[in-house]
C-alpha positions, 0 to 999 in steps of 0.5 A: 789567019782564018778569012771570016765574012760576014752577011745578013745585015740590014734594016728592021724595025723595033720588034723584028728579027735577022740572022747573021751569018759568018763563013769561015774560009777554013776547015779547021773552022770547028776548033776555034770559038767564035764570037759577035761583037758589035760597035755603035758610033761613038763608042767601043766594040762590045761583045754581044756573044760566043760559041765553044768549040765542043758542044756548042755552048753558048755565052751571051752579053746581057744586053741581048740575053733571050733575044739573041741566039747563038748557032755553028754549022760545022760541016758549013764553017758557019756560025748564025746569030738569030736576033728576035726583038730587035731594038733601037739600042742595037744598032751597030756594026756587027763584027765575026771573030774567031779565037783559036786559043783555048780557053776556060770559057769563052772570051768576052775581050775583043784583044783576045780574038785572033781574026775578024771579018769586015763587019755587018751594018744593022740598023733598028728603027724605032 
């Protein structure tokens, strides 16, 4: 399995912004999807974006639509989650994954990725 960390956590407040990164520890990192999740006390981890393989396309959970961007860095095995906006409601952990299946479209069901990394702590105030 891919070893993937995570960094760029951190404390904001409401209408601020950070960037999440993820290295991943293999140079086939390029051939996988990679997706963020995110998982709030209480409740489930939920998926929050994804990024193909090829041309880098990007599909984004609603909740974060146009607040959220979605970016990999080949050469770097590196993917960047910008997040603008940020809201009270955003606070979770924040959790890189890769799916080496390949799919139709990118996978939303956290079951279907292959690994994860420890997690990143997020916390928007009000």
């Amino acid at each position: 399995q891919v070893q993937l960390v995570e960094s760029g956590g951190g404390l904001v407040q409401a209408g601020g912004s950070l960037r999440l990164s993820c290295v991943a520890s293999e140079r086939t990192f390029s051939s996988y999807v990679m997706g963020w999740f995110r998982q709030a006390p209480g409740k489930e981890r939920e998926f929050v974006a994804a990024i193909r393989r090829s041309y880098s396309s990007t599909v984004y959970a609603d909740s974060v639509k146009g607040r959220f961007t979605l970016s990999r860095d080949n050469a770097k095995n590196t993917v960047y989650l910008q997040m603008n906006s940020l809201k009270p409601e955003d606070t979770a952990i924040y959790y890189c994954a890769a799916d080496m299946a390949i799919r139709s479209v990118p996978a939303r069901v956290p079951s279907l990725y292959d690994s994860w990394g420890q997690g990143t702590q997020v916390t928007v105030s009000s």
